[in-house]
C-alpha positions as CSV (number, residue, x, y, z in Angstrom):
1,X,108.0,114.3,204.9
2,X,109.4,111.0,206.8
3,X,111.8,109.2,205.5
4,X,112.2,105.7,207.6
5,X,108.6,104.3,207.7
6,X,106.5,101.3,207.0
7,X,103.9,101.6,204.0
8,X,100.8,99.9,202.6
9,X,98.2,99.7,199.8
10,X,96.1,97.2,198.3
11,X,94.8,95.8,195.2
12,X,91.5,93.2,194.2
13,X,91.2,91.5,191.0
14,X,89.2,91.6,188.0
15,X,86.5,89.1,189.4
16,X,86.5,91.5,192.7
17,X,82.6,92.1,192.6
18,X,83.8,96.0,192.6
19,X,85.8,95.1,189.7
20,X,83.4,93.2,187.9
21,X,81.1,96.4,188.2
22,X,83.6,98.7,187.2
23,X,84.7,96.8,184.0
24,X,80.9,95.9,183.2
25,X,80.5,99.7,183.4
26,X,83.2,100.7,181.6
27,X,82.0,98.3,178.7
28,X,79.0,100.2,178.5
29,X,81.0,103.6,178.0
30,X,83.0,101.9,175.4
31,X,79.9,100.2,173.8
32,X,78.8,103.8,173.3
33,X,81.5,105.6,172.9
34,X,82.5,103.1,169.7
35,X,79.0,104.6,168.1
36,X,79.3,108.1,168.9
37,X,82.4,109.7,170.4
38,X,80.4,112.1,171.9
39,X,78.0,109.9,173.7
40,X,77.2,111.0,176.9
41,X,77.3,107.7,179.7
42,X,77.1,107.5,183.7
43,X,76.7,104.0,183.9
44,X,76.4,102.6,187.6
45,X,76.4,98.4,188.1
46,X,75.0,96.5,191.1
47,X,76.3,93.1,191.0
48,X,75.0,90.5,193.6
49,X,74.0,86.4,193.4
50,X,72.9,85.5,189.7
51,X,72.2,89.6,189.2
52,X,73.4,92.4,187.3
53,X,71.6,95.8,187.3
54,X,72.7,98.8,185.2
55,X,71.4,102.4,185.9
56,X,72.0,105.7,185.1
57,X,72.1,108.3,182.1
58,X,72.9,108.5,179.0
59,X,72.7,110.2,175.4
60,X,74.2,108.7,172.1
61,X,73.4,109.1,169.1
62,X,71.9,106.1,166.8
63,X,71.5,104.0,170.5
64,X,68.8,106.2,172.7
65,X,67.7,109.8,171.4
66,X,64.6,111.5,172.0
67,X,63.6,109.2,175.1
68,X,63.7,105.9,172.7
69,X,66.3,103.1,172.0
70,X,67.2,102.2,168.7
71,X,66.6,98.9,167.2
72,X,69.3,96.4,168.9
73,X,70.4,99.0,171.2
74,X,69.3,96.6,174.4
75,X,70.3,93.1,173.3
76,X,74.2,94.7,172.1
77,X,74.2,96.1,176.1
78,X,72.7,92.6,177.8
79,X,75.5,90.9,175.3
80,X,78.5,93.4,176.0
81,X,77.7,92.8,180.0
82,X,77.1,88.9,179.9
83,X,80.4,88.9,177.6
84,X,82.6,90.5,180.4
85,X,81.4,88.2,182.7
86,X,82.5,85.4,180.8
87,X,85.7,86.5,179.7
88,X,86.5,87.5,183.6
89,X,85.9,83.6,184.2
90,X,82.3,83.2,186.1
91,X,80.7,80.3,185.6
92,X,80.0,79.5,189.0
93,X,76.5,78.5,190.3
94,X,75.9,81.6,192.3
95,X,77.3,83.8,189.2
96,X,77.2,82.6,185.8
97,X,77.5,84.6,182.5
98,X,75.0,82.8,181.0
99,X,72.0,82.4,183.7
100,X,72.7,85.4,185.5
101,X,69.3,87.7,185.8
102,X,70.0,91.0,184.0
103,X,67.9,94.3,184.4
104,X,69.2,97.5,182.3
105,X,67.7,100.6,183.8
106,X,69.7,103.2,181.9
107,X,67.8,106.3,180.9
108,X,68.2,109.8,179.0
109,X,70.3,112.4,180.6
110,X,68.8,115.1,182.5
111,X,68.1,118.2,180.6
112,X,69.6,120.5,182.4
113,X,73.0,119.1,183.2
114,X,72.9,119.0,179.0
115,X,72.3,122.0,179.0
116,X,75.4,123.5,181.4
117,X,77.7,120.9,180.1
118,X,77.1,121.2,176.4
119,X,79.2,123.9,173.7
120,X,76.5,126.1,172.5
121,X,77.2,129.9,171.0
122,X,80.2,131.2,172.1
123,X,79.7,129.0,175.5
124,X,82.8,125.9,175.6
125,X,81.8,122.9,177.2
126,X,81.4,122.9,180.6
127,X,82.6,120.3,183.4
128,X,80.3,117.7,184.0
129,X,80.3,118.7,188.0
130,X,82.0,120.1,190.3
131,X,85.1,118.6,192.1
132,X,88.1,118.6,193.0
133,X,90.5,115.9,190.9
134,X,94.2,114.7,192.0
135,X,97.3,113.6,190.0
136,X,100.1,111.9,191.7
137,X,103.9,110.2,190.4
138,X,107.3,109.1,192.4
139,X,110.2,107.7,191.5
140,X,109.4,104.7,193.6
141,X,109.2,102.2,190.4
142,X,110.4,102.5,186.5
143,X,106.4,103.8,185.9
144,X,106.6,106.5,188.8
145,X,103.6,104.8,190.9
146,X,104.3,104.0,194.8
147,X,106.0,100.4,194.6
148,X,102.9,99.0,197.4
149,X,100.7,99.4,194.9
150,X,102.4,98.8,191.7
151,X,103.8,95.1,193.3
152,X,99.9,94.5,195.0
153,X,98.4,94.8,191.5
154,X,101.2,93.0,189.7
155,X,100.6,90.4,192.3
156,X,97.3,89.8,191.2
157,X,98.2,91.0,187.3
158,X,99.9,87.3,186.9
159,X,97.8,85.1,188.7
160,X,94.8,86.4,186.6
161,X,97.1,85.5,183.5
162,X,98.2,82.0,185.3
163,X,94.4,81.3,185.9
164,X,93.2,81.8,182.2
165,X,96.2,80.1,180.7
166,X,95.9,77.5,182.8
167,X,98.7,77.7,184.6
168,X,96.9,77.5,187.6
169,X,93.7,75.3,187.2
170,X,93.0,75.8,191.2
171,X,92.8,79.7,191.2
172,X,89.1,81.4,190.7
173,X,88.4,84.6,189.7
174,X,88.2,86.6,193.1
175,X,91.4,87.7,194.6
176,X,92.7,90.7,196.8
177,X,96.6,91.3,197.9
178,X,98.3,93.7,199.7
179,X,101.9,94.5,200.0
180,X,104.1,96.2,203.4
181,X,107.4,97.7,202.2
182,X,109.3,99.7,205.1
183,X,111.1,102.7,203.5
184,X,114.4,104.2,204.5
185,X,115.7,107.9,203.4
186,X,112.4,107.4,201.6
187,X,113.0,104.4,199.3
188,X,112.0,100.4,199.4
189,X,114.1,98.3,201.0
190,X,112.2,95.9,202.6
191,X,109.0,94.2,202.2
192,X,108.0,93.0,205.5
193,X,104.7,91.3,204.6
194,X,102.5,90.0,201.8
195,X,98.8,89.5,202.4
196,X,96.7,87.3,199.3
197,X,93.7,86.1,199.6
198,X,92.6,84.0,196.0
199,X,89.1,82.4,195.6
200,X,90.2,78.5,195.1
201,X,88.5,75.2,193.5
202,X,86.8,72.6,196.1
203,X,90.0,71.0,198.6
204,X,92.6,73.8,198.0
205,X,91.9,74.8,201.9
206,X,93.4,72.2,203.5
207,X,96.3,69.1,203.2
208,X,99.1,69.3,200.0
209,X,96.1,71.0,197.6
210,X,97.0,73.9,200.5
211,X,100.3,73.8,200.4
212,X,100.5,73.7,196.6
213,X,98.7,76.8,196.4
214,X,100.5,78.9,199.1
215,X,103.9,77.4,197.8
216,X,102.5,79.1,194.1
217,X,101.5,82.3,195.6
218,X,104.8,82.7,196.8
219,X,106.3,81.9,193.6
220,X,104.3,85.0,191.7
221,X,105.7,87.0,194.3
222,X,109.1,86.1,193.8
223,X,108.8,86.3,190.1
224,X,107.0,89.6,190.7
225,X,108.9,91.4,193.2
226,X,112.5,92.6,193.4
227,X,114.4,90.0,195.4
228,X,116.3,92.4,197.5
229,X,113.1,93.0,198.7
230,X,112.2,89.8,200.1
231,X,113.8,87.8,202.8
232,X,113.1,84.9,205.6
233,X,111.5,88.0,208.1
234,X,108.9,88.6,205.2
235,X,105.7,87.6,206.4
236,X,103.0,86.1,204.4
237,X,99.3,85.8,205.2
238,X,97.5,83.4,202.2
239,X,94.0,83.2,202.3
240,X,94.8,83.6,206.3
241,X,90.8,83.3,206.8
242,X,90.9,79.7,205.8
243,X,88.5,78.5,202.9
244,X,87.7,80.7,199.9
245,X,85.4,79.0,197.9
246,X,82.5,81.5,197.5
247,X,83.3,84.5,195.9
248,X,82.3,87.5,193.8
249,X,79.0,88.8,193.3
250,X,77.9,85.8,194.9
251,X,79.7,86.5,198.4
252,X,79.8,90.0,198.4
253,X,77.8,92.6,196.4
254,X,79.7,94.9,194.6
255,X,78.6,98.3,192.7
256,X,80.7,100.1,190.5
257,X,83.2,103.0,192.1
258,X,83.7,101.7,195.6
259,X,87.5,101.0,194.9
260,X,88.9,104.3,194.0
261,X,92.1,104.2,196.1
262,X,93.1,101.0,194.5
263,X,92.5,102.4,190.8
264,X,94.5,105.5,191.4
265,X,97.1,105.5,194.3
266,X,97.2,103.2,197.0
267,X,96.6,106.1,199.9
268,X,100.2,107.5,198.6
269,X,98.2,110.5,197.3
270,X,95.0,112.3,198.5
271,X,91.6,111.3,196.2
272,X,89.3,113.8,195.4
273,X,86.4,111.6,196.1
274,X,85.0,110.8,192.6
275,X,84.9,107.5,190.6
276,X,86.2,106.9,187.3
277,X,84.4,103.9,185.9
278,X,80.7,104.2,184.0
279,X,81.5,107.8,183.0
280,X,82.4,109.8,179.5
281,X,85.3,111.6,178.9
282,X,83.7,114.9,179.5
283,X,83.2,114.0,183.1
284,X,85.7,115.9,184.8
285,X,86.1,112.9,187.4
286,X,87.4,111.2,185.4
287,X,89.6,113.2,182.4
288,X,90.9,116.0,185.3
289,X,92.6,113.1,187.4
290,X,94.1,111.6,184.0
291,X,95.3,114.8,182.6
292,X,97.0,115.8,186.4
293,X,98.4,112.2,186.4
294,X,100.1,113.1,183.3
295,X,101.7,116.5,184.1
296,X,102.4,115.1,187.1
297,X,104.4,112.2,185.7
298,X,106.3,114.2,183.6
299,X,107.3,116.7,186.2
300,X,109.3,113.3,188.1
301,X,110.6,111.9,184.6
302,X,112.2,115.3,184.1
303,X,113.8,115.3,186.9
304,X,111.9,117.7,188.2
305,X,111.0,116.7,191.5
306,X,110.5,112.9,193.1
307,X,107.2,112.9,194.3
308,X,104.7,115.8,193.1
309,X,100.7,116.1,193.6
310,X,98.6,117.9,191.4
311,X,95.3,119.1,192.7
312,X,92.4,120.5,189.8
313,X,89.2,122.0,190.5
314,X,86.0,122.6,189.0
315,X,82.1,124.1,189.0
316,X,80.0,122.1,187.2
317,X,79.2,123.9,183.7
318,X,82.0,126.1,183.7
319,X,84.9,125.3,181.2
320,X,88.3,126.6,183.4
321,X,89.4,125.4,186.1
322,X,89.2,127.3,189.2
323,X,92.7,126.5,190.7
324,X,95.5,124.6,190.0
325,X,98.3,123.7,192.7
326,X,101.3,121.7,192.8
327,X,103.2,120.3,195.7
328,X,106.5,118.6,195.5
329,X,106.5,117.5,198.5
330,X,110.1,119.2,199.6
331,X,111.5,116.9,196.8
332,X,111.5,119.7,193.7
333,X,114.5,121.3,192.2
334,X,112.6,124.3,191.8
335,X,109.7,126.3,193.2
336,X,106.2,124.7,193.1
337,X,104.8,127.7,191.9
338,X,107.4,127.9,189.1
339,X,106.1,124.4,188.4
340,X,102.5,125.6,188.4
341,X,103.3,128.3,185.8
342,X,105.3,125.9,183.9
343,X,102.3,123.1,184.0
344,X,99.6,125.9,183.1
345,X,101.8,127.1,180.0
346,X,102.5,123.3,178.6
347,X,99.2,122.4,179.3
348,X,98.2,124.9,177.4
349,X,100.1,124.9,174.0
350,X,99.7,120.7,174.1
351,X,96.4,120.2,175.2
352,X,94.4,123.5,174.5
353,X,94.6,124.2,178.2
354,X,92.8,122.3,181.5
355,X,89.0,122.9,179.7
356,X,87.3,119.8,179.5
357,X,87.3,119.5,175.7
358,X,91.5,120.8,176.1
359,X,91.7,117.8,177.6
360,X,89.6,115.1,176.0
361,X,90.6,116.2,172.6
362,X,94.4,116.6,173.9
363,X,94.5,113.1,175.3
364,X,92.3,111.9,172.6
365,X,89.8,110.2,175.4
366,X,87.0,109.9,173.1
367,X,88.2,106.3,172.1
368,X,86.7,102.7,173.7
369,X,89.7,102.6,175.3
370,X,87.7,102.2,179.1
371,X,87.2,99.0,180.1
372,X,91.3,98.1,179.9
373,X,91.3,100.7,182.8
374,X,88.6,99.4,185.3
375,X,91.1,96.3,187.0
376,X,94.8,96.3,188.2
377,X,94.4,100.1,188.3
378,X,94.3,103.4,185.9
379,X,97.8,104.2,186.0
380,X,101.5,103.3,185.9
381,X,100.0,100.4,183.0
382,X,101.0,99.5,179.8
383,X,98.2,97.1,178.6
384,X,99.0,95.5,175.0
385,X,102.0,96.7,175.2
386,X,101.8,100.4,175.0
387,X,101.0,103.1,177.4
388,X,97.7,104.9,178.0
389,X,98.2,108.4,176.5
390,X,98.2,110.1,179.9
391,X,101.3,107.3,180.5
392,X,102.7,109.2,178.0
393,X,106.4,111.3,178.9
394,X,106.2,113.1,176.0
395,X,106.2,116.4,178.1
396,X,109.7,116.9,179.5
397,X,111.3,118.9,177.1
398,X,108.1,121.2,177.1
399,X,108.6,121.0,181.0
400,X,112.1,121.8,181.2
401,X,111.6,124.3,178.4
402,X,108.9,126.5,180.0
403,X,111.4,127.0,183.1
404,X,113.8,128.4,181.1
């Protein structure tokens, strides 16, 4: 791998039209998920002008069995949906919690995925499809996550919190950053430019209104980033397009899954392709990429290694995996296929093993824990305070352990 290089990844913010269909989506799995743990959801959101449209499939019990919704079912989901909205911040003329036009096209899952994905006999549950899932950590930053993305989210993290405090009365909800570190012998040392782009109240485009809002940007990022980082040949592009008045749904459309490199990596990993907001635990998606960030994580805080990928596969219905690798990228202290015996064995006195209920009921994903997840990124977080259980380093001694 290179060690002296320049670096980049990318994050939007919660009012992101993306991002508002991922968390409205994610909402829905936790709506369901707090009435029957083992609800079954694939909720996909279109969100445009004054719109919101929800479709997909879905099985829960005491919400929509047989083909029918219960009493209440559709008024909870329209008020769960209008309710993220709000607490995002829209109340814009071209998207507004209250006035927006709302059509819920959700239906009953198909038959026969039920039928390869549900335990029955002495059949396990199978995966929900077929897919291959990636895990990624580094020792780039104190949560193992490539520093780009972990400073381009963080970025964003406390202007969100500046804008609902009010702390900063001009910001709006739609936002992206991005962040350019050059690396040498492989770590940070440089960031050589900042790119943010913030939605902004009426006059914040031109005269002192501009300048008070660049000078703020380039506060967060001070606060944000290490200082050794920055210096006077860091270059800085806010809102370089000019104006930035019309935003989300109302300037771009945005549909739920379309920013999968921003939840999970940054680019510093490969992606297996699949999306992670709207669906269930039992989706392998989304629980395969969790439970490899997790072994993966605790291969770096063990000293293990100081970058490692973890690549899963799976056929749709069928319980085990159907490989498993691990690649240290030339940075382990021992083999990668010691590491993938070691993984396989902890995975499978902690978890039950890689099956999709080993690792739901390992990780105890059956909770409304989802929509927390769908803005600023799925890992490297510690929302409320704590960690999400695949954050969890409670795996080294296991690690270290099973390699004797």
């Amino acid at each position: 791998m290179r060690n002296d290089y320049l670096f980049t990844s990318e994050s939007v913010s919660e009012g992101h039209p993306d991002k508002v269909s991922d968390q409205i989506s994610d909402a829905v799995v936790d709506l369901f998920l707090s009435k029957d743990p083992e609800a079954r959801v694939a909720c996909e959101t279109l969100t445009t002008t004054q719109k919101v449209v929800l479709a997909g499939e879905i099985r829960c019990k005491g919400v929509y069995e047989n083909g029918a919704w219960a009493d209440g079912a559709l008024d909870e989901i329209e008020a769960t949906v209008r309710n993220v909205v709000k607490d995002i911040g829209y109340e814009q003329d071209g998207f507004h919690w209250k006035t927006l036009d709302f059509s819920n096209n959700l239906h009953g899952q198909s038959a026969h995925i039920a039928q390869g994905v549900d335990a029955s006999g002495n059949k396990d549950e199978g995966a929900g499809d077929q897919g291959i899932m990636f895990g990624f950590a580094c020792d780039e930053t104190p949560d193992l996550m490539p520093a780009t993305l972990d400073y381009s989210h963080k970025i964003l993290e406390r202007m969100a919190a500046d804008r609902h405090s009010g702390a900063a009365p001009f910001l709006e909800p739609d936002a992206k950053s991005q962040v350019t570190l050059r690396f040498k012998d492989g770590k940070p040392v440089a960031a050589t430019a900042i790119v943010v782009s913030t939605q902004h109240k009426p006059g914040y485009d031109q005269g002192e209104k501009e300048a008070e809002l660049k000078a703020y940007v380039k506060k967060v990022v001070a606060d944000v980033m290490p200082a050794g980082l920055l210096s006077d040949e860091t270059v800085y592009h806010i809102n370089p397009t000019g104006s930035f008045e019309i935003g989300g749904p109302d300037g771009d459309a945005g549909l739920t899954g379309r920013k999968i490199i921003v939840d999970t990596y940054g680019g510093a990993s490969p992606h297996g392709g699949g999306a992670f907001s709207g669906k269930d635990p039992t989706k392998v998606d989304r629980s395969a990429a969790y439970v490899t960030r997790y072994l993966a994580k605790n291969i770096v805080a063990a000293g293990l290694a100081k970058r490692c990928t973890i690549q899963v596969a799976y056929a749709i219905g069928v319980s085990q995996p159907l490989s498993l690798y691990v690649d240290t990228h030339g940075t382990g202290s021992v083999g990668d296929d010691r590491l993938e015996a070691a993984v396989t064995e902890v995975a499978r006195k902690r978890l039950g093993g890689l099956t999709p209920r080993g690792i739901r009921e390992g990780l105890q994903l059956n909770k409304p824990i989802y929509r927390r997840t769908a803005a600023y990124g799925h890992f490297g977080r510690r929302p409320d305070g704590d960690f999400f259980p695949w954050e969890k380093t409670d795996l080294v001694e296991d690690l270290k352990a099973a390699l004797g």
